[in-house]
C-alpha positions in Angstrom: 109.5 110.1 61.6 110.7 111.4 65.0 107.7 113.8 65.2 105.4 111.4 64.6 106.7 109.6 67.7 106.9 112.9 69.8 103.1 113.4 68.5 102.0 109.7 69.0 100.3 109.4 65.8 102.8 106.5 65.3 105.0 104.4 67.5 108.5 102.5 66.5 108.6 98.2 67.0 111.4 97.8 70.1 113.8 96.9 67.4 113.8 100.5 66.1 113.5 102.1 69.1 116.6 100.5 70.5 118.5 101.2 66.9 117.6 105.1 67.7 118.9 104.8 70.6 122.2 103.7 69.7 122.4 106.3 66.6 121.8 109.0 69.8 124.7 107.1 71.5 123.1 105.0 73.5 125.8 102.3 74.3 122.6 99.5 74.4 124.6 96.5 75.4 126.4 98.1 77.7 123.0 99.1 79.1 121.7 95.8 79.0 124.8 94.4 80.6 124.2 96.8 83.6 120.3 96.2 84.0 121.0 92.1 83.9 124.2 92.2 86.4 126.1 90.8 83.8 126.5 90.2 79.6 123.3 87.9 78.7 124.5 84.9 76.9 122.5 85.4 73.9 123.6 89.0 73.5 127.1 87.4 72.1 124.8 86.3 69.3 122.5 89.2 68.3 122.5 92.6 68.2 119.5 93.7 70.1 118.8 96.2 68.2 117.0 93.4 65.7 114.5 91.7 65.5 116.1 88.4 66.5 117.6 90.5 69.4 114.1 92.0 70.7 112.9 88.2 70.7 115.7 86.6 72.6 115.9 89.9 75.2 111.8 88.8 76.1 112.7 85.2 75.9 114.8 86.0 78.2 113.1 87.9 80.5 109.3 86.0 80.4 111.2 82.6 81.0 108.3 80.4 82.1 106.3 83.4 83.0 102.9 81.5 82.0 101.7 83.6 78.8 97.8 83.9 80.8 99.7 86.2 83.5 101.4 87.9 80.8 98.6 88.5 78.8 96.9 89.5 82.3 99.3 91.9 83.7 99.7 93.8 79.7 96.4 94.5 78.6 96.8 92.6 75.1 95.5 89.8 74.0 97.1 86.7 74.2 97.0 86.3 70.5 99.1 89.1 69.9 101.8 88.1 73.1 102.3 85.2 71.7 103.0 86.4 68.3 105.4 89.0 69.9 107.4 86.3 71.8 107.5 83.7 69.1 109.4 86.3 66.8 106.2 86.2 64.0 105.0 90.0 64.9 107.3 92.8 66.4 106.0 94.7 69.4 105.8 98.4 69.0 107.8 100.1 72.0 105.3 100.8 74.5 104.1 97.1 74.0 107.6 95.8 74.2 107.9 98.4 77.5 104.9 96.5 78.9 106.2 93.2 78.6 109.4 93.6 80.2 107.5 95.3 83.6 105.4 92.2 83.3 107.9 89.9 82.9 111.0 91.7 85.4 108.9 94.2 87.6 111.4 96.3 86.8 110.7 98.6 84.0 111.9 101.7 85.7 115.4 100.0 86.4 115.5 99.3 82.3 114.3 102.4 81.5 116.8 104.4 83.4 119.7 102.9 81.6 118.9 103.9 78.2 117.8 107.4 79.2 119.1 109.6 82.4 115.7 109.7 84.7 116.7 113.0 85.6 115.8 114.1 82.1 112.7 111.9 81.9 109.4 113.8 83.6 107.5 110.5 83.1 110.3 108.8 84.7 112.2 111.0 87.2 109.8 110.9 90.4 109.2 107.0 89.8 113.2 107.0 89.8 113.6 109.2 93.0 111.4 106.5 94.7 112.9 103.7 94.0 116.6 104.8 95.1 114.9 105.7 98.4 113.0 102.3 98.8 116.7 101.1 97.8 118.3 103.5 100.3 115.7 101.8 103.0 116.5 98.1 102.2 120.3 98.8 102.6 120.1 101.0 105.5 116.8 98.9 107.0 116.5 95.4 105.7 113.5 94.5 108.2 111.6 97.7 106.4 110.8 95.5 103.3 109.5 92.8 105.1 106.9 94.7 107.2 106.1 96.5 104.1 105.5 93.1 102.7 103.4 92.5 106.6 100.8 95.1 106.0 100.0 92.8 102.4 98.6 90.1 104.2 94.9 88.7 104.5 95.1 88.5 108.3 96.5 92.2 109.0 93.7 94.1 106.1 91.3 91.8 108.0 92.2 92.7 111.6 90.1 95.7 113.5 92.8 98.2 113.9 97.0 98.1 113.2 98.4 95.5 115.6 102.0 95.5 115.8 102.6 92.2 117.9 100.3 90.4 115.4 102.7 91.4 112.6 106.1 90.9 114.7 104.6 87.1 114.8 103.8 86.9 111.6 108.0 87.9 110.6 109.5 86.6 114.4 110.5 90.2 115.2 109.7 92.1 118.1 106.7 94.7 118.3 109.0 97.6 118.8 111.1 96.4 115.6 107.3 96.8 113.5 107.1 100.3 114.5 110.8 101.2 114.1 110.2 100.0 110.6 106.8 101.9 110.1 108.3 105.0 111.1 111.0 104.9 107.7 108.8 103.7 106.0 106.0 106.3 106.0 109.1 109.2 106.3 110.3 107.3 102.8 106.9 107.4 101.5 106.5 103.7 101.1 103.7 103.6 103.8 100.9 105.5 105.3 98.7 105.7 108.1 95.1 105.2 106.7 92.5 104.9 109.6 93.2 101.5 111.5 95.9 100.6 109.9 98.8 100.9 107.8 99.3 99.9 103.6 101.5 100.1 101.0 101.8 103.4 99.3 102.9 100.8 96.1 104.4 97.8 95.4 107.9 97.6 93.8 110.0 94.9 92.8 113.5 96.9 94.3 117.2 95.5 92.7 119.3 96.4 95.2 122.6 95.6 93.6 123.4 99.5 91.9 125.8 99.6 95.2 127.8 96.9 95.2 129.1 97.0 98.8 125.6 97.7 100.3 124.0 95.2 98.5 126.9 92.6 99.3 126.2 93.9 102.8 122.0 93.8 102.2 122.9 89.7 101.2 125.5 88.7 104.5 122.6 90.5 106.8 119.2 88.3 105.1 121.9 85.4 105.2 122.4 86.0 108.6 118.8 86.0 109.3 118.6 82.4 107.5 121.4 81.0 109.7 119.5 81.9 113.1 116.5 80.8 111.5 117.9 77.5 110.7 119.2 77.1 114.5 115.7 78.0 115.7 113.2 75.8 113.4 113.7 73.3 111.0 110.8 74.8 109.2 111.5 76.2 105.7 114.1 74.3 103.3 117.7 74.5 104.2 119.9 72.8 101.7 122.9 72.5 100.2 124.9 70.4 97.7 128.8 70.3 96.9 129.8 68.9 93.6 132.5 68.7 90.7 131.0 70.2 87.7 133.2 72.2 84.6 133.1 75.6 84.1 130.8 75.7 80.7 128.3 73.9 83.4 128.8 76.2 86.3 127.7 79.0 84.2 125.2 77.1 82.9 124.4 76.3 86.5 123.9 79.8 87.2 122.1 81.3 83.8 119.6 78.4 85.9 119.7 80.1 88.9 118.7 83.9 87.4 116.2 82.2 85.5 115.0 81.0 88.7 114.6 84.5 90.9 113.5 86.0 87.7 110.5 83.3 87.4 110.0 83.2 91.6 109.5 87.4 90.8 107.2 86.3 88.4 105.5 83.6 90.7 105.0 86.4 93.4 103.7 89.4 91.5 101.0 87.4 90.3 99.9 85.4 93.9 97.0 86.3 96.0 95.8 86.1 98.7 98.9 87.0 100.2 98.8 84.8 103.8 102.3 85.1 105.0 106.3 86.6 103.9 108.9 84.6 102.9 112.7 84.9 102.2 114.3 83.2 99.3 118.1 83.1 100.2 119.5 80.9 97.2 123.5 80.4 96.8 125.5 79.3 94.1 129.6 79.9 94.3 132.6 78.2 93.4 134.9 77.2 96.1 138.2 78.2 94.4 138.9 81.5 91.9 137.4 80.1 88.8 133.9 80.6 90.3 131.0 82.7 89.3 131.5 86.4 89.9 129.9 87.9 92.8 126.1 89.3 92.2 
C-alpha cells in the first residue's frame, strides 16, 4: 500500500494519511496544537485521524472562506469541495493539502509539523524561506510592509522605482524604503527587475514559532497604531470593556481567530491591490483568568 503511495499510482483520503502518521509516531494533536497556537475546540471531540476529524479540521480552517475562492485557488470543482467539506466525500491527501493552503496560506507551516522540513526535499528550501522572511519581520517589521508596497497598482504602474512615492503610500520616510529593499533582496524576498522592484513571492508568514520576538513583533506594530492614532483619525480605532464569563471569553476569542483566519482569506483573494493596511485587533482579560497570550 505504502509503495503505491511512493509510486503515485494511488493516494490515501487525509484521514489515512494522518492515521500513518501517528502509527510512524507522529504525535498529530500535538502537531495540530502547535500549527493553531493552541488545542482547537473540536479536537476534544474527534480524533483527527477520522473522518469526522478531517471535516471539522477544514471547517475549521475554510470558516466563511466563500467555496467560489476555494474552488478558485484548488483547481477542483466546486462539486467535489463541497462534497469534501460537508463530510459526504473524503479528500485524498494532496486534495486535503490543497485545501488547507487555500484556506490558511500556510501549508508549509502545517506541513512542517508532521514531518521535519529538513528531511523533506519538496519541502526543505520552501522551509528555509520562510524562517528568513520570519527572521526579517522580527528583526525588520517595516520590511513586510514595503514588500506588501511594491504590490500596489500605482507603484507596477509608475515609470521607474520611486522610493518617496512608496514612503507616502506607508508614512515612512524615503531612506526607510530603501533600508527595507536592501534586506529584503539580501533575504531573497525582493529583486531588482528593470525600473523597479517586485515580490520574489508572496507568503502568508506566522510569526509566533518565537514567542518573545513575536510578542516583541506585536508591542512594535502596536506602537505603530498608537502614533497613528495621535496623528489621523483615519482608520478604525476602538475599543470595548465589558463583564462577560469565562465559557464566553473563549468563545469571544475562537471569534476572534476565526476572524484573522477569514481577513487572510479576504486578502489572498483581493485585487487590484491599491493601498497596505495593518489589522491590529486585541482581545485580553484584565485580571489572571484571561486568554493566554498569542
Amino acid at each position: 500500500m505504502v509503495a503505491s503511495w511512493e509510486a503515485k499510482r494511488r493516494w490515501p483520503t487525509a484521514a489515512r494519511a494522518l492515521w500513518a502518521a501517528e502509527r510512524s509516531g507522529v504525535d498529530v494533536c500535538q502537531a495540530l496544537t502547535e500549527f493553531y497556537g493552541q488545542a482547537p475546540r473540536w479536537l476534544g471531540r474527534v480524533a483527527p485521524s477520522t473522518p469526522e476529524g478531517v471535516v471539522a479540521l477544514l471547517e475549521d480552517s475554510v470558516g466563511s472562506t466563500p467555496l467560489k475562492d476555494l474552488v478558485a485557488r484548488t483547481g477542483r470543482s466546486r462539486y467535489a469541495v463541497a462534497r469534501w467539506l460537508s463530510g459526504k466525500a473524503e479528500p485524498r491527501w494532496p486534495d486535503f493539502l490543497r485545501l488547507i493552503d487555500a484556506a490558511t496560506l500556510r501549508l508549509t507551516d502545517f506541513a512542517a509539523v508532521l514531518a521535519d522540513p529538513e528531511r523533506v526535499p519538496s519541502l526543505h528550501r520552501r522551509w528555509q524561506r520562510l524562517q528568513t522572511a520570519r527572521s526579517l519581520a522580527y528583526e525588520a517589521p517595516w520590511s513586510h510592509a514595503v514588500l506588501r508596497a511594491l504590490e500596489l497598482e500605482s507603484y507596477h504602474n509608475a515609470p521607474a522605482h520611486d522610493a518617496e512615492s512608496l514612503g507616502r503610500a506607508l508614512g515612512i520616510s524615503a531612506s526607510q524604503v530603501n533600508q527595507c529593499l536592501q534586506l529584503l533582496v539580501a533575504a531573497g524576498q525582493a529583486e531588482r527587475r528593470g525600473e523597479r522592484y517586485l515580490p520574489v513571492a508572496a507568503s502568508n508568514i506566522d510569526t509566533r514559532q518565537d514567542a518573545a520576538a513575536n510578542r516583541r513583533l506585536k508591542q512594535w506594530w502596536a506602537e505603530v497604531g498608537i502614533e497613528r492614532l495621535r496623528e489621523t483619525e483615519h482608520g478604525l480605532f476602538s475599543y470595548n470593556v465589558f463583564s462577560v464569563s469565562l465559557e464566553d471569553l473563549g468563545r469571544l476569542r475562537e471569534l476572534h481567530l476565526r476572524y484573522m483566519r477569514e481577513l487572510r482569506s479576504i486578502v489572498a483573494s483581493s485585487a487590484p491591490s491599491e493601498c497596505v493596511a495593518v489589522a491590529n485587533v486585541q482581545l485580553f482579560g484584565l485580571g489572571p483568568a484571561g486568554p493566554a497570550p498569542r
